[in-house]
C-alpha positions in Angstrom: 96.8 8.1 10.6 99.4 9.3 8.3 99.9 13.2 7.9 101.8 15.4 6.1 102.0 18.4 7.4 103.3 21.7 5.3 103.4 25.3 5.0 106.1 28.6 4.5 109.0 28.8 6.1 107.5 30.9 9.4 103.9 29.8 9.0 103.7 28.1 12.7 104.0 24.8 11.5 106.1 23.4 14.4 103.3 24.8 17.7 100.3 22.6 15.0 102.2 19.7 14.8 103.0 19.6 18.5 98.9 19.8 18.9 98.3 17.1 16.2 100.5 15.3 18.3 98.7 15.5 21.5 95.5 15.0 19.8 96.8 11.7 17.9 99.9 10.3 20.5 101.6 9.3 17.1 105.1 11.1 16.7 106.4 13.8 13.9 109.5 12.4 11.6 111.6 15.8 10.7 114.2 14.7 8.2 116.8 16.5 9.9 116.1 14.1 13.3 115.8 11.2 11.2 119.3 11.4 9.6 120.7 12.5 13.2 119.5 9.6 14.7 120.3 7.3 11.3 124.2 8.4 11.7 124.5 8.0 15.2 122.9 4.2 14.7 125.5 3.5 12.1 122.8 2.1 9.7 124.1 1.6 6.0 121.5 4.9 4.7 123.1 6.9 7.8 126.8 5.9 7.1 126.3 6.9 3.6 124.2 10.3 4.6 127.4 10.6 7.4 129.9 10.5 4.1 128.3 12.9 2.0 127.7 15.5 5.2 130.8 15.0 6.0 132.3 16.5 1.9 130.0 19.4 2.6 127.2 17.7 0.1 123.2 17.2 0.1 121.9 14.2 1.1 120.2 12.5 -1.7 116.5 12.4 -2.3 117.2 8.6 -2.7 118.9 8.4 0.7 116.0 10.2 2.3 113.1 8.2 1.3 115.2 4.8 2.0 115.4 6.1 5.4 111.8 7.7 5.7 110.9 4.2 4.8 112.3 2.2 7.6 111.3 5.2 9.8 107.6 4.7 9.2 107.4 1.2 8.9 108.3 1.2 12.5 105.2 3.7 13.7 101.9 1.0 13.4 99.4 3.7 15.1 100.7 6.7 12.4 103.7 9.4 12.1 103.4 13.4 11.2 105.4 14.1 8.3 107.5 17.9 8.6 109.9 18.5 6.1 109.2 15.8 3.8 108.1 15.7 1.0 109.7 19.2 0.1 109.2 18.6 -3.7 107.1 17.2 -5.9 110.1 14.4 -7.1 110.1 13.2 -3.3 106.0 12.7 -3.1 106.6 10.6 -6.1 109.1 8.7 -4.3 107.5 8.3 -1.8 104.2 7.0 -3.4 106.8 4.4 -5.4 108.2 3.6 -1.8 104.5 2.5 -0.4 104.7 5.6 2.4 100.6 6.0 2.3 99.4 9.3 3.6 95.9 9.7 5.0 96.3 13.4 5.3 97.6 16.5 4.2 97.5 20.2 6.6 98.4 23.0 4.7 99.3 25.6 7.3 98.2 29.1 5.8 99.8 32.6 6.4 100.5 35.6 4.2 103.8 36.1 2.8 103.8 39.5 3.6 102.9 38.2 7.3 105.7 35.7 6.8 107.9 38.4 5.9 107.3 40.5 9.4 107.3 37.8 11.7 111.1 36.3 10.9 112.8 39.4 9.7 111.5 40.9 13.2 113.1 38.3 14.9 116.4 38.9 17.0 118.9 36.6 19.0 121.3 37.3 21.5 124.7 36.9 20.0 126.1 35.5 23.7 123.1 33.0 25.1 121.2 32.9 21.7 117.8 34.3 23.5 115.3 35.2 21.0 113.5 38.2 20.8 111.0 39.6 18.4 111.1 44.1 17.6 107.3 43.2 18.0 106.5 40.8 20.1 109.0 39.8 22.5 111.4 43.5 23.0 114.4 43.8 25.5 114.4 46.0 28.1 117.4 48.0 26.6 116.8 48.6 22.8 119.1 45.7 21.2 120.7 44.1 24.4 119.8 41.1 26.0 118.1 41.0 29.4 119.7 38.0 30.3 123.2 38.2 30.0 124.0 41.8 28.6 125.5 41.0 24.8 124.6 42.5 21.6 121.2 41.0 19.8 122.2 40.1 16.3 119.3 39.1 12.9 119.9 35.4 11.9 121.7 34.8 8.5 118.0 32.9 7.3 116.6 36.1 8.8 117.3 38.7 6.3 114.8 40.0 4.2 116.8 38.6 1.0 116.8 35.6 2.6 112.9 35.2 3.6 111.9 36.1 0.1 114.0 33.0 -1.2 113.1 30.6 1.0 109.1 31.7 0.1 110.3 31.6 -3.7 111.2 27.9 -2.9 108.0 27.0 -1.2 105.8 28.3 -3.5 107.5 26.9 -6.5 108.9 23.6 -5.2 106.4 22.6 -2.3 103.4 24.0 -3.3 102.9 21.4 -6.3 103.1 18.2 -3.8 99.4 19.4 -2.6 98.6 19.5 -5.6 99.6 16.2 -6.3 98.4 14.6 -3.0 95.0 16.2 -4.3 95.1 14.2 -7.0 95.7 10.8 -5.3 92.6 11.4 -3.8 94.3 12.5 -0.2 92.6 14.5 2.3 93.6 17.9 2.0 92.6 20.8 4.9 93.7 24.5 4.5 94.3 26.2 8.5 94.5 30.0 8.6 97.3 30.6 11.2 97.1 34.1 10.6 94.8 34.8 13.9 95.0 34.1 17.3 96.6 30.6 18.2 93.3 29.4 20.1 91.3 29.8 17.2 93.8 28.0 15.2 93.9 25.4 17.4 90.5 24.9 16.9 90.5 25.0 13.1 93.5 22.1 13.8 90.7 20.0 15.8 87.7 20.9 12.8 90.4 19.5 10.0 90.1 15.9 11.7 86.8 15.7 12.3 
């Protein structure tokens, strides 16, 4: 089975995809692992992605799905898709490249959710240990437990930030279930607003 899985930035879409995994034994293709490992192979699509890295430039959508290609092709029982298709020009692509997709899991939660879960988020500036004002607080009010430094909010952390990266989604990402909707794809909806065990077992409903 093919899947594409997708959500907003902070959604939970990484501890679903690891389940999916365990339920299916077929690995997820993150298009940040693919063009690490396409680089480091030397491949012709990875020494072109190395070059334009390399100036400081985006990777082209073109480069992308030529690797995504040869990624899947080489996964006969099925692959999780996370990170790709971002936008509605790359499920096109992708269509044109003969990447079939069985599936589609739209990982649902709140912006305003989305919103309080990242920009609650801390690191420590020393050991990078993450911490939550919520969920996960140090013993000492902004120090880390583990090795004493300062904790510190991420760059893609700040409140400015978030409410971007959810403009982005909404506007650029949202469309490809649209469209995968309209191919006739499978599309399921999971509410990871509540606790993880029940959506875990709204995961397992989506495939049956």
């Amino acid at each position: 089975m093919n899947i594409v899985i997708t959500g907003a930035p902070g959604s939970g879409k990484g501890s679903r995809t690891e389940f999916i995994e365990k339920m299916f034994g077929i690995p997820t293709i993150s298009t940040g692992n693919m063009l690490r490992s396409e680089v480091e192979k030397g491949s012709e699509l990875g020494l072109q992605a190395k070059g334009i890295m390399d100036s400081g430039g985006l990777v082209s959508d073109d480069i992308i799905i030529g690797m995504l290609k040869v990624r899947a092709a080489e996964e006969t029982n099925g692959f999780i898709l996370d990170g790709v298709p971002r936008t509605l020009v790359q499920a096109e692509m992708m269509k044109d490249a003969g990447i079939n997709i069985d599936k589609v899991v739209v990982v649902e939660v709140p912006d305003e959710v989305i919103m309080g879960r990242l920009s609650g988020r801390r690191v420590c500036s020393g050991c990078s240990e993450p911490y939550h004002i919520e969920d996960k607080q140090p013993k000492t009010p902004g120090i880390c437990d583990t090795c004493g430094r300062e904790l510190m909010t991420r760059k893609d952390d700040q409140p400015e930030v978030i409410k971007q990266r959810l403009k982005m989604y909404h506007e650029q990402t949202k469309p490809v279930i649209e469209f995968y909707k309209n191919e006739g794809v499978d599309v399921k909806y999971i509410d990871a607003n509540r606790p993880f065990s029940e959506a875990e077992m709204a995961v397992r409903e989506a495939f049956e």
